[in-house]
DSSP file (Angstrom, degrees, kcal/mol; ACC not computed):
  #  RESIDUE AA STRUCTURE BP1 BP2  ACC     N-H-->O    O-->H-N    N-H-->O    O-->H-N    TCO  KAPPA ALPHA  PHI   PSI    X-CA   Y-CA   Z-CA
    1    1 A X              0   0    0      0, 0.0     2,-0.3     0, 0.0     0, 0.0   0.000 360.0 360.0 360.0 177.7   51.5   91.0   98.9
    2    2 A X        -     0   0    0      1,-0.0     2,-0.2     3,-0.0     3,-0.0  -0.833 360.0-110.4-116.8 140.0   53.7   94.1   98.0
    3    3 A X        -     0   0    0     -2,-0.3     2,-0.2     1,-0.0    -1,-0.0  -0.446  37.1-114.6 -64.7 147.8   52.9   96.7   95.4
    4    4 A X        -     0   0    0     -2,-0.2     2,-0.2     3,-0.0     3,-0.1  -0.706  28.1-133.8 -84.4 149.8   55.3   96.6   92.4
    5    5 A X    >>  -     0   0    0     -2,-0.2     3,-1.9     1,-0.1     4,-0.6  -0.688  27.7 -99.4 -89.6 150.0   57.4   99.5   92.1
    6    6 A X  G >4 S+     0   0    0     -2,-0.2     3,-2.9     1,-0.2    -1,-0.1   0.803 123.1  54.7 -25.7 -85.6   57.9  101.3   88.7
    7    7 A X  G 34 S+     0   0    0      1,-0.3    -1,-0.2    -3,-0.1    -3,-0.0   0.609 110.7  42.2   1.1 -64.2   61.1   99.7   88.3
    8    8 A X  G <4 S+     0   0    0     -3,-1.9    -1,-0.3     2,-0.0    -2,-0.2   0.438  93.4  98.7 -82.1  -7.9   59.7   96.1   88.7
    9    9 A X    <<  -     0   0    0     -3,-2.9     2,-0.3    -4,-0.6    -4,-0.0  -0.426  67.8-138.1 -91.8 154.6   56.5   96.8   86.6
   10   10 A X        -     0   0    0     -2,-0.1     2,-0.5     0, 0.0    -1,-0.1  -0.592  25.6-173.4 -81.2 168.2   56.6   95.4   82.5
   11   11 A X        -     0   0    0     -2,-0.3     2,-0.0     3,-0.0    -2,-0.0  -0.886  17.6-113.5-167.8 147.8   55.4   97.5   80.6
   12   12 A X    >   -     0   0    0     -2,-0.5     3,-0.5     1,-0.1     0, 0.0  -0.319  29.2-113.7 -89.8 169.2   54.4   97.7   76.6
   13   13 A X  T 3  S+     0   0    0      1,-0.2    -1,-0.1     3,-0.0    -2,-0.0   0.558 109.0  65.0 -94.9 -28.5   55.8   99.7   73.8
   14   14 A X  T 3  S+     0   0    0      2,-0.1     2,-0.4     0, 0.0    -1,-0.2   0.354  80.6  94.0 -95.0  -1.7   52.4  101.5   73.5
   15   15 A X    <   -     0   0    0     -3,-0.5     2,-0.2     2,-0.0    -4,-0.0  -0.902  58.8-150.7-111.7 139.8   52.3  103.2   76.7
   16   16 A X     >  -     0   0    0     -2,-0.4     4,-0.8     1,-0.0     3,-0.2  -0.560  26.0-121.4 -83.8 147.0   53.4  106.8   77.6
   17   17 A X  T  4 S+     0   0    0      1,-0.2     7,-0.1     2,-0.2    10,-0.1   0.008 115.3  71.1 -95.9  50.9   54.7  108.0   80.9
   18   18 A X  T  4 S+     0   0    0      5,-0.1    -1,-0.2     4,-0.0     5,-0.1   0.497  95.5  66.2 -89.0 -45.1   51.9  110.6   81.0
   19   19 A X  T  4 S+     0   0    0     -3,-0.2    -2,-0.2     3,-0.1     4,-0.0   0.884  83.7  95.3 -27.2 -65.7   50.0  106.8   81.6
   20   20 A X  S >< S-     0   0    0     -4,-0.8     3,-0.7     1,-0.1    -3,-0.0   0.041  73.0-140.5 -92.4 163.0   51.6  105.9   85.0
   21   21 A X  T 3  S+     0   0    0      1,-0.3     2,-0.4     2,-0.0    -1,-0.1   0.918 103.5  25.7 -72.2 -39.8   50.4  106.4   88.2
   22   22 A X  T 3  S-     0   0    0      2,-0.0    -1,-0.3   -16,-0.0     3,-0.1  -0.471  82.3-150.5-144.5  95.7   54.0  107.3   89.0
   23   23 A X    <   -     0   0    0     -3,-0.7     2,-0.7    -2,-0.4   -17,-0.1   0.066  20.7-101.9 -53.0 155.6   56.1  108.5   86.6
   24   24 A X    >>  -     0   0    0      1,-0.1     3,-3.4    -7,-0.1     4,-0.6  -0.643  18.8-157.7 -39.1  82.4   60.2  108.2   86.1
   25   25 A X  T 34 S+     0   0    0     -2,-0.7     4,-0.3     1,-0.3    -1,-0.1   0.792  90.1  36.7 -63.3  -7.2   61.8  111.2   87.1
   26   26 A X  T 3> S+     0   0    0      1,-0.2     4,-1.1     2,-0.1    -1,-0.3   0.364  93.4  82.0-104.2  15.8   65.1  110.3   84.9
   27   27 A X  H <> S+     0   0    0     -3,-3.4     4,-1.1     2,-0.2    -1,-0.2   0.847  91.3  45.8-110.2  -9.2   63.3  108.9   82.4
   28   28 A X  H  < S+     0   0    0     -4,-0.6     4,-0.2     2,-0.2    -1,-0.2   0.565 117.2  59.0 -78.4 -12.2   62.5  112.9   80.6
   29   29 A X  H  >>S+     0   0    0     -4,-0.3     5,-1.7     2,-0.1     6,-0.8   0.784 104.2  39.5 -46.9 -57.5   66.0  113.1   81.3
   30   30 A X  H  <5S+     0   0    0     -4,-1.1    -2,-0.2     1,-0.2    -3,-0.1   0.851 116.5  46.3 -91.8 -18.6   67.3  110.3   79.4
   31   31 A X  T  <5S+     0   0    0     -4,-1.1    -1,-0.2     1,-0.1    -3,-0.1   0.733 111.9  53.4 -89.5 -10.5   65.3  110.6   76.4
   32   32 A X  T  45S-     0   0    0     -4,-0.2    -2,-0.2    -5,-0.1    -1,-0.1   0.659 113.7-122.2 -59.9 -28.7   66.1  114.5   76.4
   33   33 A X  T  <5 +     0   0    0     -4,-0.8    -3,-0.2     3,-0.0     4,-0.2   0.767  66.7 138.4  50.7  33.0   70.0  113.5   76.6
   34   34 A X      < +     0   0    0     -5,-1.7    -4,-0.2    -6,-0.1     2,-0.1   0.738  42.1  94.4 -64.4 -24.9   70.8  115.1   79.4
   35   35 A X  S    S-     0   0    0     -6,-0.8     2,-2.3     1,-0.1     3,-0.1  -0.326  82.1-123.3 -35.6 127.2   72.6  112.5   80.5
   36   36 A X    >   +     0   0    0     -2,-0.1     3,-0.6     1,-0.1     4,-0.2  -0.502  35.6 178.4 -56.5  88.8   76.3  112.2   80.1
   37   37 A X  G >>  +     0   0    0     -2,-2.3     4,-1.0     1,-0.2     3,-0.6   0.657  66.7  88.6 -56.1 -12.6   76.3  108.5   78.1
   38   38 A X  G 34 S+     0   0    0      1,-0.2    -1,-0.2     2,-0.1    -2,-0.1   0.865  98.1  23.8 -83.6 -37.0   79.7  108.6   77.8
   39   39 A X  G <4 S+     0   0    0     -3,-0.6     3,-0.2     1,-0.1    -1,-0.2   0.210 100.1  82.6 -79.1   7.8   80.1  106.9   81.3
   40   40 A X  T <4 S+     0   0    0     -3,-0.6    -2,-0.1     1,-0.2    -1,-0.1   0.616 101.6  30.6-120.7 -52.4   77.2  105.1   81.8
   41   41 A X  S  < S+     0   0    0     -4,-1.0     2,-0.3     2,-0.1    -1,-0.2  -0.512  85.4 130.3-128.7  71.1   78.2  101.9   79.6
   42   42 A X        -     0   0    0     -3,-0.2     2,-0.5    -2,-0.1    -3,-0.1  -0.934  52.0-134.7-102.0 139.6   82.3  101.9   80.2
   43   43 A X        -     0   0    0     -2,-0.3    -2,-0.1     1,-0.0     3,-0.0  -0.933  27.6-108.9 -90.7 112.5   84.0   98.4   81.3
   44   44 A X        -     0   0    0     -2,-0.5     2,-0.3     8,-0.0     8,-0.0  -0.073  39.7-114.8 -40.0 170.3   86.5   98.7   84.2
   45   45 A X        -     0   0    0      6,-0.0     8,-0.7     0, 0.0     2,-0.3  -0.323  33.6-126.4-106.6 164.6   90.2   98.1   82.5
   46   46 A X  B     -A   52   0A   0     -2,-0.3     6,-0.2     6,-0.2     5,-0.1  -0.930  12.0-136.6 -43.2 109.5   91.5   95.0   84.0
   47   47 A X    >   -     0   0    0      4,-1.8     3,-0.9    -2,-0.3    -1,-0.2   0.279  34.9 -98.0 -78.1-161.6   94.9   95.1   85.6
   48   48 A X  T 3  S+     0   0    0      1,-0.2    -1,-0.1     2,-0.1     0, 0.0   0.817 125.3  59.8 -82.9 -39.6   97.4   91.8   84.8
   49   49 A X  T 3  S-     0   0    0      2,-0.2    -1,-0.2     1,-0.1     3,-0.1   0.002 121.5-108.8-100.5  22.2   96.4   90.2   87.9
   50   50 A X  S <  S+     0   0    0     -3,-0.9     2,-0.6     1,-0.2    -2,-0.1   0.258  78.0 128.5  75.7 -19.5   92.4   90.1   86.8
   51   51 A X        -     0   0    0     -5,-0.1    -4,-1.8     4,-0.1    -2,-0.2  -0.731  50.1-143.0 -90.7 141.1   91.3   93.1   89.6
   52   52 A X  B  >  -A   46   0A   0     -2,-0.6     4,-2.2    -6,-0.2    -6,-0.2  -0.216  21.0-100.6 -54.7 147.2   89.5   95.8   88.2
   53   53 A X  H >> S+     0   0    0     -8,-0.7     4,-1.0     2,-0.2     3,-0.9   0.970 124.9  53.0 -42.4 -55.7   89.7   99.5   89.2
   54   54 A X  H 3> S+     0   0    0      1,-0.3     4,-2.9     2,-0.2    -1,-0.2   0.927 108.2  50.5 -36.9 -62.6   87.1   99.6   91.1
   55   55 A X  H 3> S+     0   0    0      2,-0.2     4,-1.7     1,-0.2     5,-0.4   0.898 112.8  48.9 -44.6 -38.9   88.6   96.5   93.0
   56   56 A X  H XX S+     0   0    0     -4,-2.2     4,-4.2    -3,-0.9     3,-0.9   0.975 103.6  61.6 -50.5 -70.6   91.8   98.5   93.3
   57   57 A X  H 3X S+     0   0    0     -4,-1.0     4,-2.5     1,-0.3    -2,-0.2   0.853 113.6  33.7 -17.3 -79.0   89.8  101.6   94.6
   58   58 A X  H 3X S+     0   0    0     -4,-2.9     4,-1.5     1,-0.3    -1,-0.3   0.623 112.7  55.3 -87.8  -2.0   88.5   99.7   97.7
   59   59 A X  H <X S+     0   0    0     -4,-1.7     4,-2.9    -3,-0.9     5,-0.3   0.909 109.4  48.7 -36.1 -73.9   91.3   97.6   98.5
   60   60 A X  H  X S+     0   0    0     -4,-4.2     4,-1.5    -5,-0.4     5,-0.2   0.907 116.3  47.2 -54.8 -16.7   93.8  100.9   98.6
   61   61 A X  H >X S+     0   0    0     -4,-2.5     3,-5.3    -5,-0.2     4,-1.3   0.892 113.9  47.3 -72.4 -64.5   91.0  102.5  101.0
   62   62 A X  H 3X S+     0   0    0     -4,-1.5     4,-3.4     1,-0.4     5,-0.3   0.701 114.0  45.7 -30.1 -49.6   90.8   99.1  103.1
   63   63 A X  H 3X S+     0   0    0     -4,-2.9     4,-1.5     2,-0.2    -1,-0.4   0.729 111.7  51.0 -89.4 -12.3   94.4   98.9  103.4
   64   64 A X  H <X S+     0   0    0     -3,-5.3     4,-2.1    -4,-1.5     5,-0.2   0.906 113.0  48.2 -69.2 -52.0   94.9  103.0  104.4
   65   65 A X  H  < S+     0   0    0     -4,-1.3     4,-0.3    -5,-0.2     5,-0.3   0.925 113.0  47.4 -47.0 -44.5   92.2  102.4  107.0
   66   66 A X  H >X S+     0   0    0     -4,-3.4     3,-5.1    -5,-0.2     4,-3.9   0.999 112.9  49.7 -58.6 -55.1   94.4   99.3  108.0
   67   67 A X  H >X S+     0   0    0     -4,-1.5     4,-1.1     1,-0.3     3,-0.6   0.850 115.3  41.6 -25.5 -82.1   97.6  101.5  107.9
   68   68 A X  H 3< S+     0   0    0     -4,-2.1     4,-0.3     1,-0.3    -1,-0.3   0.366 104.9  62.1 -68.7  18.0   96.1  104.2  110.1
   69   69 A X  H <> S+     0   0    0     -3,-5.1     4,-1.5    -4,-0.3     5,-0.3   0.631 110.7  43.3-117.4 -22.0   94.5  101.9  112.4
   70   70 A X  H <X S+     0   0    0     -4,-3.9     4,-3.0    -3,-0.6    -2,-0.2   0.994 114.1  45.7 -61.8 -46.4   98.1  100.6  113.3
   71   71 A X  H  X S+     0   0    0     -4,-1.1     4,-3.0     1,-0.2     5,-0.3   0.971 108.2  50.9 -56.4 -58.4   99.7  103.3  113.5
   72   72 A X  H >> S+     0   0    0     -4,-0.3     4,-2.5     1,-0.2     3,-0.6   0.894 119.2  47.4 -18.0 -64.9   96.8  104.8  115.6
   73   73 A X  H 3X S+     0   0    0     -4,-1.5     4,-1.7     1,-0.2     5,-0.4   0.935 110.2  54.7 -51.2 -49.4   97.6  100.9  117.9
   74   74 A X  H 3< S+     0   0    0     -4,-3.0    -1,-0.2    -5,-0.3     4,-0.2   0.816 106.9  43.1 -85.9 -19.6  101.1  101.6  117.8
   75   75 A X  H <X S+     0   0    0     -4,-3.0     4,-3.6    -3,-0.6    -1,-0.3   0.876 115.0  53.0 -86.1 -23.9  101.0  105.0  119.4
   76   76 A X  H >< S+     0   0    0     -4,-2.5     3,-2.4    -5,-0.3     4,-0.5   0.923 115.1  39.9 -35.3 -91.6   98.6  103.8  121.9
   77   77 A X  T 3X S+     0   0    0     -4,-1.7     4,-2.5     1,-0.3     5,-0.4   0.647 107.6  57.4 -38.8 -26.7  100.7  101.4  122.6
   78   78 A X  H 3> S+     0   0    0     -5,-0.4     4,-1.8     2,-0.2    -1,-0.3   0.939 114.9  47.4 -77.3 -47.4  104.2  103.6  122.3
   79   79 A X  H <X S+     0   0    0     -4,-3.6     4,-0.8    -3,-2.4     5,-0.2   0.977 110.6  50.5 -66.4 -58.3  102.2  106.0  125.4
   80   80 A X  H >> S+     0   0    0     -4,-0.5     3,-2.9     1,-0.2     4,-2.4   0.888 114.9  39.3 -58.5 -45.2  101.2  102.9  127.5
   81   81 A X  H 3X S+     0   0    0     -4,-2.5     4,-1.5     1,-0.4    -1,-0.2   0.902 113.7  56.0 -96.5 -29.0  104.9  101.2  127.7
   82   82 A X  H 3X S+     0   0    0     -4,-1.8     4,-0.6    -5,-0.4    -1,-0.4   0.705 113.9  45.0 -48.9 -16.1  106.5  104.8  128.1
   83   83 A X  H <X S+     0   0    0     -3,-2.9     4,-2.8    -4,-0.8     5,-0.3   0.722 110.8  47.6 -79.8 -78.0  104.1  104.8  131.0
   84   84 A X  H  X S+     0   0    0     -4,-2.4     4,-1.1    -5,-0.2    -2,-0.2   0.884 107.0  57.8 -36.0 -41.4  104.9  101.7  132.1
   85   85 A X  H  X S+     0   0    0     -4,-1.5     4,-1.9    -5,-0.3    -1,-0.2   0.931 108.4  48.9 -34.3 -63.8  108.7  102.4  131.9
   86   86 A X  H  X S+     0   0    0     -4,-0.6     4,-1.0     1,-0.2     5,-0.3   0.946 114.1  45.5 -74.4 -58.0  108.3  105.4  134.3
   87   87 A X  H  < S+     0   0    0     -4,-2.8    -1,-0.2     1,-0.2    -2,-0.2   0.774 114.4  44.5 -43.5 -36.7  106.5  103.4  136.5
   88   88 A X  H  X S+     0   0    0     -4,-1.1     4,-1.7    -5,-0.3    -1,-0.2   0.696 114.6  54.9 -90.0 -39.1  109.0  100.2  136.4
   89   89 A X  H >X S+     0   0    0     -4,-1.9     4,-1.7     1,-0.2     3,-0.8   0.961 112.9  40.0 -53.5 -71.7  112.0  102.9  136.7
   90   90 A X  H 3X S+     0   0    0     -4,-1.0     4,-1.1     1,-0.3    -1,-0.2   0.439 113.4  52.9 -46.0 -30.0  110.6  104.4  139.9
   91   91 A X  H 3> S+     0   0    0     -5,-0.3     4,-1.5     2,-0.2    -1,-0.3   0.700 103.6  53.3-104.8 -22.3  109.6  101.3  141.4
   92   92 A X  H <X S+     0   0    0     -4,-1.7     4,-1.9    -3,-0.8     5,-0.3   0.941 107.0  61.1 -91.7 -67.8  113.0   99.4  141.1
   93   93 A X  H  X S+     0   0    0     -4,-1.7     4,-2.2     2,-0.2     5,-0.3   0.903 104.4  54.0  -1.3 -64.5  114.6  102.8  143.0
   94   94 A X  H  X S+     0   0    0     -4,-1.1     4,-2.6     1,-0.2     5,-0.4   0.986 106.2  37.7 -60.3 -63.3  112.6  101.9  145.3
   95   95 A X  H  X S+     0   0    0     -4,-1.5     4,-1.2     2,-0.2     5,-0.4   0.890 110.3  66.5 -52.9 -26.3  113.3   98.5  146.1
   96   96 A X  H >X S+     0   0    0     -4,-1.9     3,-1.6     2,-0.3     4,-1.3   0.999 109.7  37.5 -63.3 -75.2  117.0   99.6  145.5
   97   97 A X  H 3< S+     0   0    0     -4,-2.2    -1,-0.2     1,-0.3    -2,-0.2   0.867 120.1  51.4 -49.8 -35.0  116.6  102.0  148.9
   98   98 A X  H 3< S+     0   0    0     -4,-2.6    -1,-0.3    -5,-0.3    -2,-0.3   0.752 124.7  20.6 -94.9 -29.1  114.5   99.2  150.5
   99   99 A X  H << S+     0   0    0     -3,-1.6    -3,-0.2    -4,-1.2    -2,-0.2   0.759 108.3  85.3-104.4 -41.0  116.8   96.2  150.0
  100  100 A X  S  < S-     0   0    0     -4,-1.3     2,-0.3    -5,-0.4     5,-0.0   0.203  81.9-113.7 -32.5 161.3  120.3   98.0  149.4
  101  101 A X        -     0   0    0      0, 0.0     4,-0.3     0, 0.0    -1,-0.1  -0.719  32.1-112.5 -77.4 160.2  122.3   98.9  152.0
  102  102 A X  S    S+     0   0    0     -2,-0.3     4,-0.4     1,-0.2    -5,-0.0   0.513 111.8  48.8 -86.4  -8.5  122.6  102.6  152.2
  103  103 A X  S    S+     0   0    0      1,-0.1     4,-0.4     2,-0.1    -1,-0.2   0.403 111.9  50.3-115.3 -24.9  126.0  103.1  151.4
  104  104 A X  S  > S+     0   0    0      2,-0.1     4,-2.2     1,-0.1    -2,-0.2   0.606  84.2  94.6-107.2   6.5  125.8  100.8  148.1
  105  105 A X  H  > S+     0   0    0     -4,-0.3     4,-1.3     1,-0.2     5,-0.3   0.991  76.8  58.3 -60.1 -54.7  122.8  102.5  146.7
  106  106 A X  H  > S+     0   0    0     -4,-0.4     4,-2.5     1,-0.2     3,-0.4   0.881 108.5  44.9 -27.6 -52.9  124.6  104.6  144.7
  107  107 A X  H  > S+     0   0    0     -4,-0.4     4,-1.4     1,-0.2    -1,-0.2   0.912 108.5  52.3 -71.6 -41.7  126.2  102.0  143.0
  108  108 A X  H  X S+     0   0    0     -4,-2.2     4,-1.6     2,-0.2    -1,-0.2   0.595 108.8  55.0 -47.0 -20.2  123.4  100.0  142.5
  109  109 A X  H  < S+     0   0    0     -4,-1.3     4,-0.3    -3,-0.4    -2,-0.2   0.874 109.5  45.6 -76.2 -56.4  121.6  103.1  140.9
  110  110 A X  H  X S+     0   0    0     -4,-2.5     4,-1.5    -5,-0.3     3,-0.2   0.767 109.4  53.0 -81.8 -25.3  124.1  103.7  138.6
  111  111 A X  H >X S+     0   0    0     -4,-1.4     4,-1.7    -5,-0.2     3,-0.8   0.977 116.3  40.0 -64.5 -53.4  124.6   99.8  137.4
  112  112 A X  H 3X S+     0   0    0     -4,-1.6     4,-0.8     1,-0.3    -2,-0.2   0.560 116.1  58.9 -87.3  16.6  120.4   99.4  136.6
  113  113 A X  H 3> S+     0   0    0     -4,-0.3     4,-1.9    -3,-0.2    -1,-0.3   0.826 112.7  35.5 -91.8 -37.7  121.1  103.2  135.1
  114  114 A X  H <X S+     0   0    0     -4,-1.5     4,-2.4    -3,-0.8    -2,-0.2   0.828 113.1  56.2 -78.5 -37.7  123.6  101.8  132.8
  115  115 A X  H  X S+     0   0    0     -4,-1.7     4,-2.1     1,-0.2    -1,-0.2   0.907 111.4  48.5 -66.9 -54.5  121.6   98.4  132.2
  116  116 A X  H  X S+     0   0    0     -4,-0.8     4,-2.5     2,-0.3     5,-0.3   0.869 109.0  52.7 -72.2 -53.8  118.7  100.7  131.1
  117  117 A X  H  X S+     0   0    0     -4,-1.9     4,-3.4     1,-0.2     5,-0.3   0.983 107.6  54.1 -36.5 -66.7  121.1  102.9  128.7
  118  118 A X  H  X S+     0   0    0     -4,-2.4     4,-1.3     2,-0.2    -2,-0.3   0.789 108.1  45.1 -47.3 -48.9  122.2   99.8  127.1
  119  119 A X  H  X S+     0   0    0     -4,-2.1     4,-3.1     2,-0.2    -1,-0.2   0.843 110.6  55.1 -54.1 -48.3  118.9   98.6  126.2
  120  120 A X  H  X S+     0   0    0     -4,-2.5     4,-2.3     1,-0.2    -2,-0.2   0.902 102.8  55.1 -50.1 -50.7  118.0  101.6  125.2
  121  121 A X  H  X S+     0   0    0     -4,-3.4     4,-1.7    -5,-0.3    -2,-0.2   0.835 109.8  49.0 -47.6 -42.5  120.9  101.8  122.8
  122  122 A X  H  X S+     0   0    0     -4,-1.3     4,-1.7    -5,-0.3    -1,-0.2   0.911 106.6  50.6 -85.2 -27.4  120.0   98.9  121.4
  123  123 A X  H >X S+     0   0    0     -4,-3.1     3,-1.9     2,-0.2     4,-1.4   0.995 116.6  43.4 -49.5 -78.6  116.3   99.7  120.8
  124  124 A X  H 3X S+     0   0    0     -4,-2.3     4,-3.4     1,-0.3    -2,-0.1   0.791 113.4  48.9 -94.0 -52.3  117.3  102.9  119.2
  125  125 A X  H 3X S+     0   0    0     -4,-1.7     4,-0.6     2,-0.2    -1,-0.3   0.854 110.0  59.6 -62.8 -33.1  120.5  101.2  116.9
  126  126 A X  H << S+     0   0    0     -3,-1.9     4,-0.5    -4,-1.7    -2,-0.2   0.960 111.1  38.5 -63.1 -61.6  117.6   98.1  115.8
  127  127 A X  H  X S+     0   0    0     -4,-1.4     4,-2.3     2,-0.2     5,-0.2   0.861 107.1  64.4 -57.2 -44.4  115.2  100.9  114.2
  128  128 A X  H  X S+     0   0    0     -4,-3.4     4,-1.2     2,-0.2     3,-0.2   0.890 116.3  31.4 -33.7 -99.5  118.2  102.9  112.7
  129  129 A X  H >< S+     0   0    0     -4,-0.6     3,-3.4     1,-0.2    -2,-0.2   0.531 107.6  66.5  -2.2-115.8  118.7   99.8  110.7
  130  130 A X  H 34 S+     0   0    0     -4,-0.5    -1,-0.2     1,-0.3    -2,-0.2   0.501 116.9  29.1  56.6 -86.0  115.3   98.9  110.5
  131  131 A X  H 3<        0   0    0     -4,-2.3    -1,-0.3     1,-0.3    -2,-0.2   0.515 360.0 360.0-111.0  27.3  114.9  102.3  108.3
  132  132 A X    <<        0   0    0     -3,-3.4    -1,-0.3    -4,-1.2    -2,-0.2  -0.013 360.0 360.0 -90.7 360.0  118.4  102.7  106.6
């Protein structure tokens, strides 16, 4: 079996804690008043929607941790497909020299250069929007 700890022990009105084997350390505190009381027995407020500060408290951390662990995702993510981009650019050049004739490459360069503008343009005109 387990020793009871102070805590868990009863104990009668007629004993001092000079008595116990192991005394309270708050407890020449709290009959002293060195404690603040003034916090000690307060009820969280209750907002309209039944949650309590407290509940508020770890909800707004929960949901900043969510926050910055998208944003955190989303620049990951913003470096790989800017990687990927450069990669995709470079590799469609190539097949353009490799499939092309040499004398239409140019033009072919400048069409998937434009194609690529254009997308871009439209990427760039959704977020304007987006945060207007």
């Amino acid at each position: 079996m387990s020793n009871p700890t102070p805590d868990s022990t009863i104990e009668s009105d007629d004993e001092s804690p000079a008595e116990h084997a192991h005394p309270d350390p708050g407890a020449d505190r709290a009959q002293s008043g060195t404690e603040d009381d003034s916090s000690a027995d307060q009820a969280p407020i209750e907002s309209d929607d039944g949650a309590t500060e407290a509940d508020a408290g770890v909800d707004l951390q929960s949901a900043a941790v969510r926050r910055y662990l998208a944003w955190g995702a989303l620049g990951v993510c913003s470096v790989v497909a800017l990687f990927a981009l450069v990669q995709f650019y470079g590799s469609v050049a190539n097949a353009i020299d490799l499939w092309i004739e040499p004398r239409h490459q140019p033009l072919m360069r400048a069409a998937f250069n434009l194609v690529v503008l254009l997308a871009s343009l439209t990427g760039v005109s959704l977020v304007v929007r987006e945060l207007s």
